[in-house]
C-alpha positions in Angstrom: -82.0 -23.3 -3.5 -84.6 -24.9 -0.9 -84.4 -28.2 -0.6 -88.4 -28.6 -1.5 -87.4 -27.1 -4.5 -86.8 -29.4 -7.9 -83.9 -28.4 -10.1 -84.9 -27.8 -13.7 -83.3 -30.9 -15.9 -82.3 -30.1 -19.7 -85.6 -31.4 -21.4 -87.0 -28.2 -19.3 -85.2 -25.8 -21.0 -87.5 -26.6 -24.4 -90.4 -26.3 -22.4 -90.4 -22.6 -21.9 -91.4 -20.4 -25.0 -88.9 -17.7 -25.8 -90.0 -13.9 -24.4 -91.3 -11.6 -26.9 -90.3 -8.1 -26.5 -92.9 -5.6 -27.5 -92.2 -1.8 -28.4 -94.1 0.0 -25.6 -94.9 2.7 -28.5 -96.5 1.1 -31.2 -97.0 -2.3 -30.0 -94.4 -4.0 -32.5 -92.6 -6.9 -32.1 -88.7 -6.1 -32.1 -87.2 -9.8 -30.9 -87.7 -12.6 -29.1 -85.3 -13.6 -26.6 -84.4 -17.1 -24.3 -86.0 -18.0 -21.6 -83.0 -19.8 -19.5 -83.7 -22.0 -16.9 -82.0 -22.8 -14.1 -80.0 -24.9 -15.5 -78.8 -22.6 -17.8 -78.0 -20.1 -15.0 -76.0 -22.5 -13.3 -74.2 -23.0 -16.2 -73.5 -19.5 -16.8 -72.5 -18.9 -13.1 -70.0 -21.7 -13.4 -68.2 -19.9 -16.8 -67.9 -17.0 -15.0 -66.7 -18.5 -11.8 -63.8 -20.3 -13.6 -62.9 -16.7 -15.9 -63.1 -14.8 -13.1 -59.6 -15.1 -11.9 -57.6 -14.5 -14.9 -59.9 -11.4 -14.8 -58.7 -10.3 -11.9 -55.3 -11.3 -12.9 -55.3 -8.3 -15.5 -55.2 -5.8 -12.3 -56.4 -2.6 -12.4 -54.8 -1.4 -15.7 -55.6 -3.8 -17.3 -59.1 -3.7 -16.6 -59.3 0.1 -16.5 -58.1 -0.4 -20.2 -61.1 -2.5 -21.2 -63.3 -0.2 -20.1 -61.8 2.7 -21.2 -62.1 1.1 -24.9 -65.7 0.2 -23.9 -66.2 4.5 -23.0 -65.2 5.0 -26.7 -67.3 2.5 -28.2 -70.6 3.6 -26.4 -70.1 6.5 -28.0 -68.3 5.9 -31.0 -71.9 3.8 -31.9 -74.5 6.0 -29.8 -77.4 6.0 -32.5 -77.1 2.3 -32.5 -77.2 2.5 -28.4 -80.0 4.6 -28.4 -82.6 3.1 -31.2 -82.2 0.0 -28.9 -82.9 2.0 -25.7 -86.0 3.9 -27.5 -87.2 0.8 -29.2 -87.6 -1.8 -26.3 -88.3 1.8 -23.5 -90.4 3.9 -25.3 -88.9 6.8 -23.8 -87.9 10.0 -25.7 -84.7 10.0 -27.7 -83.8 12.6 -25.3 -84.3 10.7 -21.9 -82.3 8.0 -23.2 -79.3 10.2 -24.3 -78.9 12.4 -21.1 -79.9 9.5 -18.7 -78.5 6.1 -20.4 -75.9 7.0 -23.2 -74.1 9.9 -21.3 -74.5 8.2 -17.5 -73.0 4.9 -19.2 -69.8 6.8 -21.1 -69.3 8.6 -17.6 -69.7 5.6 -15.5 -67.4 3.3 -17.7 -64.3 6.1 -17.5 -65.0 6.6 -14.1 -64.7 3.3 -12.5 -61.7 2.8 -14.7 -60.0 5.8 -13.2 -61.4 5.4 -9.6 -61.3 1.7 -9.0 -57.4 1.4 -8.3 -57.7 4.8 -5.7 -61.1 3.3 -3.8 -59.4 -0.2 -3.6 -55.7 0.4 -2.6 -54.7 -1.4 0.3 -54.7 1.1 3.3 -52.3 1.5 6.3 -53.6 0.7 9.8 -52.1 1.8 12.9 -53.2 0.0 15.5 -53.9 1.4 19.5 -53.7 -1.7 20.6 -50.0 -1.6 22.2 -49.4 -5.3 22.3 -49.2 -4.6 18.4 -46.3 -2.7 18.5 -44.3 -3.5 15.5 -46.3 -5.7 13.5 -47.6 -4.3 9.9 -51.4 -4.1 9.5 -52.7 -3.6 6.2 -56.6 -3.8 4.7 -57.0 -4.6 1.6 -60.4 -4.9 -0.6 -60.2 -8.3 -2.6 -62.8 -9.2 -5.6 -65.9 -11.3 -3.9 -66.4 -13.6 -7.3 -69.3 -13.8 -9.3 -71.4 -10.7 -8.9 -75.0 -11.0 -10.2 -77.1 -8.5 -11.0 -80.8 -7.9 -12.1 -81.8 -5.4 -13.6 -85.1 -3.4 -13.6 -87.0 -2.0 -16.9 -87.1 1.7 -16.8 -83.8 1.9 -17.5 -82.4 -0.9 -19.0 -78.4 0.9 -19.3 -78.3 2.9 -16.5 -79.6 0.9 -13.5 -78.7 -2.9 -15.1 -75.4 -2.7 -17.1 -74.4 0.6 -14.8 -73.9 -1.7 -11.8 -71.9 -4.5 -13.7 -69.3 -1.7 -14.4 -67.8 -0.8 -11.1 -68.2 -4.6 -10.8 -65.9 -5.8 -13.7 -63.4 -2.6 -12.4 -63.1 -4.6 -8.8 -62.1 -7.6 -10.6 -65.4 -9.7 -10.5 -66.9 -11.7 -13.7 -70.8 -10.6 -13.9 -73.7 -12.5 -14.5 -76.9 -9.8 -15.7 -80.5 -10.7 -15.7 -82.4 -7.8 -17.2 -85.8 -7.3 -16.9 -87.5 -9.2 -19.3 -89.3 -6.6 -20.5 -86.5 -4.3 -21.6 -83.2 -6.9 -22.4 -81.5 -5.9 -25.7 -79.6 -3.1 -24.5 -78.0 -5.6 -21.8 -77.4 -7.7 -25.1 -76.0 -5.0 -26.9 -73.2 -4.1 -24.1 -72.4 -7.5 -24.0 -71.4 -7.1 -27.7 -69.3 -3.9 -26.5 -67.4 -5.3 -24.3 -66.8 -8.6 -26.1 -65.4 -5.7 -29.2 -63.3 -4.2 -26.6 -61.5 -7.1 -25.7 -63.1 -8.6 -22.0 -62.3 -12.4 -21.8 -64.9 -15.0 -22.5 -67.2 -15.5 -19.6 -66.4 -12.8 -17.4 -69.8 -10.9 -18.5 -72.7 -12.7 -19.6 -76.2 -11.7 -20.1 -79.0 -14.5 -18.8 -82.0 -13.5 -20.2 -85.5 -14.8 -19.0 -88.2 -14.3 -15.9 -88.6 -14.1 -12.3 -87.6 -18.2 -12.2 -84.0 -17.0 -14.3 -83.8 -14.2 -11.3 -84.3 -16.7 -8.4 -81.5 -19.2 -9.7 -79.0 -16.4 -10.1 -79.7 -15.1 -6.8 -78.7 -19.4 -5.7 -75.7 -19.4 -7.4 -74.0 -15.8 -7.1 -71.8 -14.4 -4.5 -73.2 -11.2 -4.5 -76.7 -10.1 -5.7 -77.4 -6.6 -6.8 -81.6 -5.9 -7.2 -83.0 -3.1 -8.7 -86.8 -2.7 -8.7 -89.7 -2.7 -6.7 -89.8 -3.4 -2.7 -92.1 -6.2 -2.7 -89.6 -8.1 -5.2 -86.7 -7.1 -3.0 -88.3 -8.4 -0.4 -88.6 -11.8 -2.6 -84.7 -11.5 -3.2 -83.8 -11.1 0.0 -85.7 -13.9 1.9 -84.4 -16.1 -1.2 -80.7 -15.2 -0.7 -80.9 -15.8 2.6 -80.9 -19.2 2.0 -77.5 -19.1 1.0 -76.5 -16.6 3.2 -75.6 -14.5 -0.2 -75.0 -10.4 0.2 -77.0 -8.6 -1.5 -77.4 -4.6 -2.4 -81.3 -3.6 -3.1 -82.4 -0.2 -4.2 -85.7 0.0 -4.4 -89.1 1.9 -4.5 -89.2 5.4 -4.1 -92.0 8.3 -3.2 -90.1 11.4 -3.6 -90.7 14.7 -2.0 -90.3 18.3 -3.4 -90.5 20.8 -0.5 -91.2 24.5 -2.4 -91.0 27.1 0.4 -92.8 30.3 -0.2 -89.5 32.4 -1.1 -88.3 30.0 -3.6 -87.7 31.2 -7.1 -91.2 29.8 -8.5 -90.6 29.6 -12.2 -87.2 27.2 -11.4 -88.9 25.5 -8.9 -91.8 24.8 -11.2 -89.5 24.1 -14.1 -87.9 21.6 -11.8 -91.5 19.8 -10.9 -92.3 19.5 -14.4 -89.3 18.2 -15.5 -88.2 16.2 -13.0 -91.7 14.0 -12.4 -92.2 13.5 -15.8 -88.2 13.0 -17.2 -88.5 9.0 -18.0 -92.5 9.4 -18.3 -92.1 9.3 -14.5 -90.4 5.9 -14.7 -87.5 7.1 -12.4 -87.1 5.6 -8.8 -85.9 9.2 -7.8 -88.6 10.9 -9.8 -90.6 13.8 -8.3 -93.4 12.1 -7.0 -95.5 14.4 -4.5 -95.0 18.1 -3.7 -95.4 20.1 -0.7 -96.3 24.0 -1.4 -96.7 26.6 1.0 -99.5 28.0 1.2 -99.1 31.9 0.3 -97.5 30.4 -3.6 -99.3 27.5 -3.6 -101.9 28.6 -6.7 -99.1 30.6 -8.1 -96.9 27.2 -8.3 -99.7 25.2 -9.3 -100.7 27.1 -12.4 -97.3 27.8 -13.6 -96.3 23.4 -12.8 -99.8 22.8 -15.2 -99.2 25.2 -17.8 -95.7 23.8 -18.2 -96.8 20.1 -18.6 -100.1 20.7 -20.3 -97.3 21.9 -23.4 -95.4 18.3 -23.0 -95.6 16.6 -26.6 -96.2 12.7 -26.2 -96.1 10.5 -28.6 -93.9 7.7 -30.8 -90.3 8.6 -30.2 -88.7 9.9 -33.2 -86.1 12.3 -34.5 -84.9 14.7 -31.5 -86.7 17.0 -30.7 -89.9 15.7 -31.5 -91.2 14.4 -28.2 -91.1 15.6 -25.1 -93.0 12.3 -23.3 -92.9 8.7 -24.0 -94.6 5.6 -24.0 -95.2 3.3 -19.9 -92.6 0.9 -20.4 -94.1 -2.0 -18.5 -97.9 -2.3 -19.5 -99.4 -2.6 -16.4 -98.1 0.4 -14.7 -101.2 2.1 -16.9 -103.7 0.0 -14.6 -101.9 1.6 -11.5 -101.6 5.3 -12.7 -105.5 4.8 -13.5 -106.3 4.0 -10.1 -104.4 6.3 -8.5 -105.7 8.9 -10.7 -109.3 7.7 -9.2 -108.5 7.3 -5.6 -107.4 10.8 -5.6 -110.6 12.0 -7.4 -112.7 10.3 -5.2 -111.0 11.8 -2.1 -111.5 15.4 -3.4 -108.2 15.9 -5.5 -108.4 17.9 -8.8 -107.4 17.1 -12.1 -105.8 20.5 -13.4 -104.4 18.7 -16.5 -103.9 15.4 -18.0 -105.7 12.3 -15.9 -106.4 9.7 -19.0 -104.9 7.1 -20.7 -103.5 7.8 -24.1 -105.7 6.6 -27.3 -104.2 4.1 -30.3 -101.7 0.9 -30.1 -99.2 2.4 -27.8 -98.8 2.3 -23.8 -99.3 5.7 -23.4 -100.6 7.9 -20.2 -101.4 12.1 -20.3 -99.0 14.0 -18.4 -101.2 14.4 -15.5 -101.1 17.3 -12.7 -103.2 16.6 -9.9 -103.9 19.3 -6.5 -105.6 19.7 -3.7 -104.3 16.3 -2.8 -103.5 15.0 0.9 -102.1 12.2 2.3 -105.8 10.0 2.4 -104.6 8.9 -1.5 -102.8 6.5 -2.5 -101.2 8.9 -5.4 -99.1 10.3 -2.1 -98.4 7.3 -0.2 -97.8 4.7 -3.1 -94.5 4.9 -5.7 -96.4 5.8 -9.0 -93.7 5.7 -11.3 -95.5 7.3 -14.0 -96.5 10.7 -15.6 -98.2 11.9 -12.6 -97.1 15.2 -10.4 -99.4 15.7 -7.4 -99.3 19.1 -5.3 -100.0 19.3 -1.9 -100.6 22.7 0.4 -99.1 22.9 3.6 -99.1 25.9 6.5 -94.9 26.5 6.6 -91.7 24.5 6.1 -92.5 22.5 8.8 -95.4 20.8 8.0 -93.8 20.1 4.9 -90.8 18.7 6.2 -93.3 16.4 8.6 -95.3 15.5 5.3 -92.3 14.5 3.2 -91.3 12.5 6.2 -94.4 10.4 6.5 -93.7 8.3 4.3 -91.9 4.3 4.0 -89.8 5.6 1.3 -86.5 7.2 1.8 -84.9 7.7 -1.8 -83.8 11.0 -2.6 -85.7 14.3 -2.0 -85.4 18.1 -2.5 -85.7 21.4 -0.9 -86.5 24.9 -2.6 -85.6 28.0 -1.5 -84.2 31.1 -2.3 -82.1 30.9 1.1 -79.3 28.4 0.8 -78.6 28.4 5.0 -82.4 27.0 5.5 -82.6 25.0 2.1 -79.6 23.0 3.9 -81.1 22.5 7.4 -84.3 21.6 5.9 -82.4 18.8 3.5 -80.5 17.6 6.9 -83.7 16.6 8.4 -85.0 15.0 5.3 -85.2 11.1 5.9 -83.9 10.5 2.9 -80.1 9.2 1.3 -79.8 12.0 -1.0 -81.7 15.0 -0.9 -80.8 18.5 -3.2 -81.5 22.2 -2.7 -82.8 23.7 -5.6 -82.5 21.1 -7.9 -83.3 16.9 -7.7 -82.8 13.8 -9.7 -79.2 14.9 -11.5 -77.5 14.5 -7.9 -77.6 10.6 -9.7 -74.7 11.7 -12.3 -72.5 12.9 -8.9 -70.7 9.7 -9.7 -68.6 10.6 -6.3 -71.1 10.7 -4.3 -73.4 7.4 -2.7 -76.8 6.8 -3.9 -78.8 4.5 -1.8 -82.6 4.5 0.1 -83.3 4.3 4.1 -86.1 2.6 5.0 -88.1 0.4 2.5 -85.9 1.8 -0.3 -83.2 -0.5 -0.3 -80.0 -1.9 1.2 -76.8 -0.3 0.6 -75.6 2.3 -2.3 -74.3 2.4 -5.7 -71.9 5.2 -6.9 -68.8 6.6 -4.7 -65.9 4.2 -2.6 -69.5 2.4 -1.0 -70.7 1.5 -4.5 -67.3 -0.2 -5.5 -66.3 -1.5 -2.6 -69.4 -3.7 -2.0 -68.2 -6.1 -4.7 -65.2 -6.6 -2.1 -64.3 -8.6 0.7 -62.5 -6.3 3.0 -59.7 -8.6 4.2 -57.2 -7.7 6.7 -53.6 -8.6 6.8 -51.2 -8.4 9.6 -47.2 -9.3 8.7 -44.2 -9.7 11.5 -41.1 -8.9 9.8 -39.0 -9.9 12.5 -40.3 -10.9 16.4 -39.5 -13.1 19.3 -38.6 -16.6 20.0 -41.4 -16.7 21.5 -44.0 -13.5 23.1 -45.2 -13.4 26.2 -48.8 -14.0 25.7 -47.4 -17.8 24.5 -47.4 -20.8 26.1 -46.2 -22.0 28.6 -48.3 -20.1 30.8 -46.3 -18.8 34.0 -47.7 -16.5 37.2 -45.0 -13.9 36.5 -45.8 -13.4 33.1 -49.7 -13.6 33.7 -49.0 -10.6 36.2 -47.7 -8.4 33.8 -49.9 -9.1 31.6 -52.6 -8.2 34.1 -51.0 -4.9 34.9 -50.1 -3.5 31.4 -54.5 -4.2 30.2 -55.3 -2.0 33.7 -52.4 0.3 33.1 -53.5 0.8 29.1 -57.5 0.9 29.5 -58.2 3.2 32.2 -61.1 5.1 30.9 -63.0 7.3 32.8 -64.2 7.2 36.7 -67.9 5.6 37.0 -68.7 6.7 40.4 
């Protein structure tokens, strides 16, 4: 914390009103929840601090154990997990199944198994000859207190989803979750509580952007999820402290459809994968590049596809296809981009309005003939929105999808796997699929993370666990010397040798 800054005293916890948390689809009130202040945070950040180490304590078995209790739970009590999910999201009961219930059940028997094989101490054999016979060893150590917030599109997946491989490295977790979407985060707290986790080691601080900042003062790691100008926010703020942090952020997303690609998957992929979420996925389709000889074929088969979508209230499964905008205004964005593009000479094939009655709701929209003059291809969206751009060859759209700040996750589709894979090699991206897009996220072996304004870092894979470490290395002499000759006392003769071994052991190349 700055030291212009004035830390919150107890009296101003009573000053700030609870948060209400709305149902994005019919505009109910479900809870209220605190609104902790700094104070609080602290507080919190202290428990944990102090539980952490008979956490660690456990070792891996004893921690893969907890979560492996936690894996049967979540699903043991899956309607319960998902009304909450639906309730505070709006998202179909179906989005919140595949992409929150069965990514959390995966993720929590994952890290149990994987932790203990990503986080063994390693061997190193040293080339440094003066080394001969001493033991080197690096080991991965728990960092502390890990805080994470959480964004609101997926309030399972991309908030409780990184406390997991956190808890399995043998941190305690502090989570703020957005403030829009946090009783799921309260509900896993619950699990784990049921499945035996020690007091303190995971607890929920639930509140707004002034909960976020203190956490990001007291932690000693910070994982952000959400938008780059907050991440921005968070990392200027933690490096105050000097406090690591992991950011994944905004995302544009390209599809790249090359004219022998098989149309109807490739269009049942653009449908499906811009509007999965109502488009409220950081890896979402957001723009697609056509060539030109398909490019009306693609486009009429991507409208007719999402001109069927049913949106509405979620319900019973099956009943909706499309939810509700989460976070209310998003609906002012997806207006204006919807706008900007019409005024540039983009056409709406389908969709293009916001929904009618109580709920947050925006038509699954298709927009083409767009270029990269709108904002609908140069902004993230995040929303219901799939525009189509035409380009010459594979080449311009591999120069398209690369003009661009983002750097997410992207795809290529082709009917020839040998040029879908050069194409996705040259894609500045940090995950990119042939012939398919967002479920390379469930690849739990493989890193997710952005290049460029998309973030810091990765999540998922040895990178996404071992980030909660401090690599430490260790060197042990089981048995030396009196004294070695780089020791004092200094003498000529020993200098010498010294001096003749370094030339006789670096010798490199010639450099005239």
């Amino acid at each position: 914390m700055s030291s212009t800054e004035t830390v919150p005293t107890a009296t101003d916890r009573a000053e700030r009103p609870p948060i209400q948390v709305i149902a994005p689809a019919t505009g109910e009130l479900l809870a209220t929840v605190p609104n902790l202040s700094a104070v609080d945070v602290e507080a919190a950040v202290d428990r944990a601090r102090a539980a952490q180490p008979g956490w660690e304590a456990l070792g891996f078995d004893g921690r893969g154990a907890v979560l492996r209790r936690a894996q049967r739970w979540i699903t043991d009590h899956a309607d319960e997990v998902l009304d909450t999910i639906v309730a505070e999201t709006g998202k179909a009961r179906e989005d919140a199944q595949i992409a929150e219930l069965a990514y959390g059940a995966a993720a929590l028997g994952f890290w149990a198994k994987r932790a203990p094989k990503y986080l063994a101490d390693e061997k190193v054999r040293s080339t440094n000859r003066f080394l001969t016979g001493k033991q080197l060893r690096l080991r991965h150590r728990p960092i502390g207190v890990v805080g994470v917030i959480g964004p609101w599109n997926f309030p399972l997946t991309n908030s409780f989803g990184d406390v997991i491989p956190a808890l399995a490295a043998g941190n305690s977790v502090v989570l703020k979750p957005s403030e829009v979407t946090p009783l799921t985060s309260q509900l896993m707290a619950r699990m784990l509580r049921e499945c035996g986790l020690p007091e303190d080691v995971f607890q929920v601080v639930t509140g707004d952007g002034e909960t976020g900042a203190a956490l990001v003062d007291h932690v000693d790691f910070l994982q952000f999820t959400g938008s780059t100008k907050t991440g921005k926010a968070v990392m200027k703020r933690a490096a105050e402290t000097v406090t690591p942090i992991g950011l994944e952020l905004g995302g544009k997303d390209p599809m790249v459809v090359l004219a022998d690609a098989d149309l109807e998957r490739a269009a049942n992929g653009a449908a499906y994968y811009s509007m999965l979420n109502g488009g409220q996925i950081c890896i979402s389709v957001e723009r697609v590049y056509v060539e030109d000889p398909v490019y009306d074929d693609f486009v009429a088969r991507v409208a007719h596809k999402v001109a069927a979508l049913r949106q509405g209230v979620p319900g019973a499964p099956g009943s909706v296809d499309i939810g509700a905008v989460t976070f209310e205004p998003q609906l002012e964005l997806l207006e204006r981009h919807v706008r900007d593009a019409v005024d540039k000479g983009a056409r709406v094939v389908t969709g293009g309005r916001r929904g009618e009655g109580p709920g947050r709701f925006f038509e699954p929209t298709v927009l083409a003939d767009v270029d990269h003059t709108m904002d609908v291809m140069r902004e993230e969206t995040f929303g219901p929105i799939v525009p189509i751009m035409r380009v010459r060859d594979a080449e311009e759209g591999l120069r398209m999808a690369n003009d661009s700040p983002y750097g997410l996750q992207g795809s290529v589709w082709t009917r020839s796997v040998k040029r879908g894979r050069q194409l996705a090699r040259r894609m500045q991206v940090g995950g990119v699929s042939v012939n398919d897009a967002v479920l390379i996220y469930t690849a739990l072996e493989v890193p997710m993370g952005g290049v460029k304004r998309s973030g810091i870092g990765q999540r998922h894979g040895q990178a996404g666990i071992r980030k909660y470490t401090v690599p430490q290395g260790m060197m042990v002499v089981p048995f030396g010397l009196k004294r070695e000759l780089n020791m004092y006392p200094y003498r000529s003769w020993s200098s010498g040798l010294l001096a003749r071994m370094i030339r006789m052991l670096n010798r490199g190349l010639p450099y005239r």
